[in-house]
N, C-alpha and C positions, 0 to 999 in steps of 0.2 A: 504493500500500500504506500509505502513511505518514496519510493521509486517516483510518486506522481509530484513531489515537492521537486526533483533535480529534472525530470523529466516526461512530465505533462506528456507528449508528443506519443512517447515510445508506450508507453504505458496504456493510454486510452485508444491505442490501437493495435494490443494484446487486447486489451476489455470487451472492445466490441466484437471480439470472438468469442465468448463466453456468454452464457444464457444470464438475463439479468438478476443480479443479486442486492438488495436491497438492505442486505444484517450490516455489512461495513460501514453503509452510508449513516444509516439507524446509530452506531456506534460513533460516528465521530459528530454527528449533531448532539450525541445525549452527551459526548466530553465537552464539546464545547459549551450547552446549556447548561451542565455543571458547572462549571466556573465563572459564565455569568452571572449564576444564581450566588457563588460564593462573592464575586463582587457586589451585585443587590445588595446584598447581606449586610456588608461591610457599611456600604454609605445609604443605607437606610437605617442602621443600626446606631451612625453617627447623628443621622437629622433626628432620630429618636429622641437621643440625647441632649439636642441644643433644641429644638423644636416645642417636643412633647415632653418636656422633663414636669411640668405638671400634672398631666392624664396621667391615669392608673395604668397599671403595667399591663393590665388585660389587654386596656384598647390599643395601647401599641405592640403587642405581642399580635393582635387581629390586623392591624391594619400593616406590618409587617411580612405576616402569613398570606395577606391579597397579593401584597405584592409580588411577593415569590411567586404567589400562582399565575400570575401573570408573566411573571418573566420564564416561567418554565413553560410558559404557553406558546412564547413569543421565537423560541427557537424552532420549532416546528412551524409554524407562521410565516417566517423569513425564508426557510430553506424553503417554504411551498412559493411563497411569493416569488422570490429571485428566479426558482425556476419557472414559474409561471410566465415570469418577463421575457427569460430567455426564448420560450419554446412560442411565445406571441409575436416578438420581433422576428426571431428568424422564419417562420412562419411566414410572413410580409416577403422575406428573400428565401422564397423557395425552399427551405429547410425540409428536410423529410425524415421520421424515426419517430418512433413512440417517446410518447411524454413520460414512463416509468423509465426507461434511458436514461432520458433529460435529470430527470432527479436523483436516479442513482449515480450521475458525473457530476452533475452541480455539488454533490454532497462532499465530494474528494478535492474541492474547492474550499471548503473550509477550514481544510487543515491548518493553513497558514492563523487562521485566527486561534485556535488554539494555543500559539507561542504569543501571540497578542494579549489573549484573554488571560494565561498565565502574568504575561509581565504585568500587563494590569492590575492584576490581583496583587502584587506585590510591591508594586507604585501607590497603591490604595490604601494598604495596609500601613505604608511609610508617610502616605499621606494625614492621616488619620491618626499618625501616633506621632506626628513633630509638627503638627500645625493646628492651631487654635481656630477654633471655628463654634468660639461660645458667642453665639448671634442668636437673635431672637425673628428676625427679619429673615423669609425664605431668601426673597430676594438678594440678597445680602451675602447669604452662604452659599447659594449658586454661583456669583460672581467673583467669592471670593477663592472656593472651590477648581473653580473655571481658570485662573488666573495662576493658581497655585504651580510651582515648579513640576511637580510629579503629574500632577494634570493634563499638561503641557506635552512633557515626556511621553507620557500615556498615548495620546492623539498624536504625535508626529509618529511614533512606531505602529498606529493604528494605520494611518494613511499607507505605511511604507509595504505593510503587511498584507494589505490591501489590492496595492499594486501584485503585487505575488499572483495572492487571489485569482485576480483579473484574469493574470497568465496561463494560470492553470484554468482559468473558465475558457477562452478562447478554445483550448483544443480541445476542452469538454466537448465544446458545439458544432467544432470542424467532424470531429467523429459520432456524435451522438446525432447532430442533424442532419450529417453531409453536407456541412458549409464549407465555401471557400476561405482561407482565412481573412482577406479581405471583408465578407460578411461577417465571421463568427467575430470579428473586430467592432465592429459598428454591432450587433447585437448585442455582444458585455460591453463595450465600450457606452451605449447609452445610458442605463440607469449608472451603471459604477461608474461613468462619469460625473451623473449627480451628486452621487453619496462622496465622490472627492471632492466637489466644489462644495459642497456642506460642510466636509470636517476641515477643508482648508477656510473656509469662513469664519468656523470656528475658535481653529487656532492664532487666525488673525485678531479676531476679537478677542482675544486672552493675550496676544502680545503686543497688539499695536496700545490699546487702550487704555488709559489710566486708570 
């Protein structure tokens, strides 16, 4: 499996000889929803703290427990959506292959976030134990959050990991839809070029701003 990080190309054109297998894919969205769920955790457990340190521990032990359910919701969600994207634009450029395909190659795409969501988790944690963030104002702790070093760090390794991503979706969709790479380019290249011009928005806004 690890072959599709150095070499996308060679890899998903052994795969598409093989009957489709959907357990792999299954397994690297449920590690990566793992450790989003452990970062949730971490900086909802913080806003708990500066937030809700009035309310009884029930309600934010519940309002905590939404959350998580939502975010264990939301990696399944994204894996359907990205691929839904992909198998819609290429579609428009003649793409051909079943959409269980589609989803079992999109899922070998997120491997790269897994070294993301790791370092994350441990930018988080550093964030959260050397920086003050007894604020009473959401608004306030977002910004200040935002702005923070490890934050910052966070989202430039997201972007970078990201680009990876992409790499490895491109020949997802050369061999899963029969695109040309020229197409399978402009098909990951639309939406993930949104989602870069977003987190580079973002990072701008956490360094350009005072």
């Amino acid at each position: 499996m690890l072959e599709v990080l150095s070499d996308p190309g060679g890899f998903f054109e052994e795969k598409i000889k093989e009957e489709i297998d959907l357990k792999p894919p299954y397994a690297v969205i449920g590690i990566v929803t793992l450790l989003t769920l452990i970062n949730a955790f971490i900086l909802m457990r913080e806003l708990m703290e500066n937030l809700l340190s009035d309310v009884p521990t029930i309600v934010q032990l519940i309002v905590i427990t939404l959350g998580l359910m939502v975010t264990m919701a939301s990696g399944m969600i994204v894996w359907l959506m990205i691929s839904g994207l992909f198998y819609v634009f290429s579609w428009f450029l003649a793409g051909q292959g079943k959409f269980t395909r589609v989803l079992e190659f999109v899922a070998y795409g997120f491997l790269p976030f897994i070294f993301s969501s790791a370092i994350s988790m441990v930018l988080m944690i550093s964030m959260c134990s050397f920086s003050d963030f007894a604020m009473n104002d959401p608004q306030t702790i977002e910004k200040a959050m935002l702005k923070s070093p490890y934050m910052i760090v966070s989202n430039a390794i997201s972007i970078i990991l990201a680009l990876w991503s992409a790499n490895i979706w491109v020949f997802a969709m050369i061999h899963s839809r029969s695109l040309s790479i020229k197409n399978a380019m402009i098909t990951v290249g639309i939406p993930i070029g949104l989602y870069l011009i977003y987190m580079l928005y973002t990072l701008y806004q956490a360094i350009g701003q005072p």
